[in-house]
C-alpha positions as CSV (number, residue, x, y, z in Angstrom):
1,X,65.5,121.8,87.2
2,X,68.5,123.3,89.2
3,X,71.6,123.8,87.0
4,X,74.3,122.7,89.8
5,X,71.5,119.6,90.5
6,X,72.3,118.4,86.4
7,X,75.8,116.7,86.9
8,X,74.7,115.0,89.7
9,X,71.8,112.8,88.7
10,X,74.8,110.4,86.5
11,X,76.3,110.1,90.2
12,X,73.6,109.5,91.9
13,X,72.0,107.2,89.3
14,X,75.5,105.2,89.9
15,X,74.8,104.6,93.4
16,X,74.3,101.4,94.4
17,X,70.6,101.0,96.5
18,X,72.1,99.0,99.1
19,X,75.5,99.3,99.6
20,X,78.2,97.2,100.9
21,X,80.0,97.9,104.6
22,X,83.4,98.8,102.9
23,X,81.9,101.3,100.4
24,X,79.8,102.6,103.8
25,X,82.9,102.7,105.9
26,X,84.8,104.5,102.8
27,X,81.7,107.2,102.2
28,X,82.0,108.2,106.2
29,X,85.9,108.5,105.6
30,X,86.1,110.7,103.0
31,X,83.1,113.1,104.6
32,X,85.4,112.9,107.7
33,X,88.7,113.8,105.5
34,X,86.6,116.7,104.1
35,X,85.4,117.7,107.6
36,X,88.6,117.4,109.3
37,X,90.2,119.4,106.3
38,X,87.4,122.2,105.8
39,X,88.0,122.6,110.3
40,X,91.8,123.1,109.7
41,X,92.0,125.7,106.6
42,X,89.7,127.7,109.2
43,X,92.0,127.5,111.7
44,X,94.8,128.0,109.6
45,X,92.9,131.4,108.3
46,X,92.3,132.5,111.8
47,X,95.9,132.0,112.7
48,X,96.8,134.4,109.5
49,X,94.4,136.9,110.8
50,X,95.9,136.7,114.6
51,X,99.1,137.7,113.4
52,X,98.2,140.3,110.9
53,X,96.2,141.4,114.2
54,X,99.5,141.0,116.2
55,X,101.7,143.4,113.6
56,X,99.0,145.7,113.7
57,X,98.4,146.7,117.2
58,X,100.4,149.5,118.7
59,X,103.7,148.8,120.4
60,X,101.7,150.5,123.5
61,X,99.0,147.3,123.8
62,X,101.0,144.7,122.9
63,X,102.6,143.0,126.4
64,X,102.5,143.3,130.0
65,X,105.5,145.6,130.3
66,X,103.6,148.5,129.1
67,X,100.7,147.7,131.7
68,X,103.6,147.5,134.4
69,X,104.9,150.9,133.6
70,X,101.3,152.3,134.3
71,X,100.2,150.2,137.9
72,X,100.3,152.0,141.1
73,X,103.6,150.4,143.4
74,X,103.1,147.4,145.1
75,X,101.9,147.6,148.5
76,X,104.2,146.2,151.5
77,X,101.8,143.9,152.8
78,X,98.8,143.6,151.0
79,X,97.1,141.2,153.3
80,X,98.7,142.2,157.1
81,X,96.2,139.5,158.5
82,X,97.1,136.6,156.0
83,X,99.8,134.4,156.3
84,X,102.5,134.9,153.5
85,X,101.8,131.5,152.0
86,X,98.0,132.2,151.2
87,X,99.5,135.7,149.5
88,X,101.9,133.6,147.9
89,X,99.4,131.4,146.4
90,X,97.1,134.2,145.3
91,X,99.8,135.9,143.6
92,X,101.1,132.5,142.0
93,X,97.4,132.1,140.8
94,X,97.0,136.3,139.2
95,X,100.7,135.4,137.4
96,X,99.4,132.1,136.3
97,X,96.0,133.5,135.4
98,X,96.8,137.5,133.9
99,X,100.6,136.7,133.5
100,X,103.0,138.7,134.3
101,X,102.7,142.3,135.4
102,X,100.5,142.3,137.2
103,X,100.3,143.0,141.4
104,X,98.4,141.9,144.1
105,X,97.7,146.0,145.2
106,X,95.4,145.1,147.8
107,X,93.4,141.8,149.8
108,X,90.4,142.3,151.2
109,X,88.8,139.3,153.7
110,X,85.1,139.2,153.3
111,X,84.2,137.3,156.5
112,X,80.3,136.8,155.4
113,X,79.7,135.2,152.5
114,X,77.1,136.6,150.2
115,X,73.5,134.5,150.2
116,X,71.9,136.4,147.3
117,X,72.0,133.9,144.5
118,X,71.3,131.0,146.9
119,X,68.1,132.8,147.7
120,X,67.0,133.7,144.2
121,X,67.8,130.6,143.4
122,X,65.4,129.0,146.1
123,X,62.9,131.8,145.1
124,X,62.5,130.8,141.9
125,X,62.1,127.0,142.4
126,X,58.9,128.0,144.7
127,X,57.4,130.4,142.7
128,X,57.5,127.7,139.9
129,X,55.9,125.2,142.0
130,X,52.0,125.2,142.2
131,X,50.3,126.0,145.3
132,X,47.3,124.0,146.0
């Protein structure tokens, strides 16, 4: 027999067959108190770890000011055929997205969309359909 098994068989010989709702109800607690405790120390380790990360990276990857230094300048108009409130929204959603630093360098209109994953799509339903 298992050595760690030993101390258990007094518990489990102590457990009732059928218990009541209350001692149910207090069983799933404390497995829920054990869960919810267990999920927090691991996120309590991971933060530890993100800012031993943090202190360790070089000052040269740390925020978007170094990135800034290194990006081409802006261009005057990067979309000369857009109006200045669609540019306005794209650049709100790259600040809210990448943060900030970062430029809009250039806009390019694609004016036909790409049907490629639509038709492998549709390729792949009929070649899994039988033919009779």
């Amino acid at each position: 027999m298992n050595a760690f098994a030993m101390p258990l068989l007094p518990l489990a010989a102590a457990l009732p067959e059928h218990p009541a709702l209350g001692e149910s109800i207090i069983y799933q607690l404390n497995g829920l108190v054990v869960v919810f405790t267990a999920l927090c120390l691991i996120w309590g380790l991971l933060e530890v770890m993100a800012l031993w990360f943090k202190r360790q990276a070089p000052a040269t990857v740390r925020g978007p000011k170094s990135v800034a230094a290194a990006m081409p300048p802006p261009v005057a108009n990067p979309g000369e055929d857009l109006e200045p409130t669609v540019v306005a929204a794209m650049a709100a959603a790259v600040h809210a997205t990448l943060g900030g630093g970062m430029r809009i360098t250039s806009i390019v209109r694609v004016d036909a969309p790409d049907h490629g994953w639509g038709l492998e799509g549709r390729r792949q339903i009929h070649s899994a359909r039988k033919v009779r």
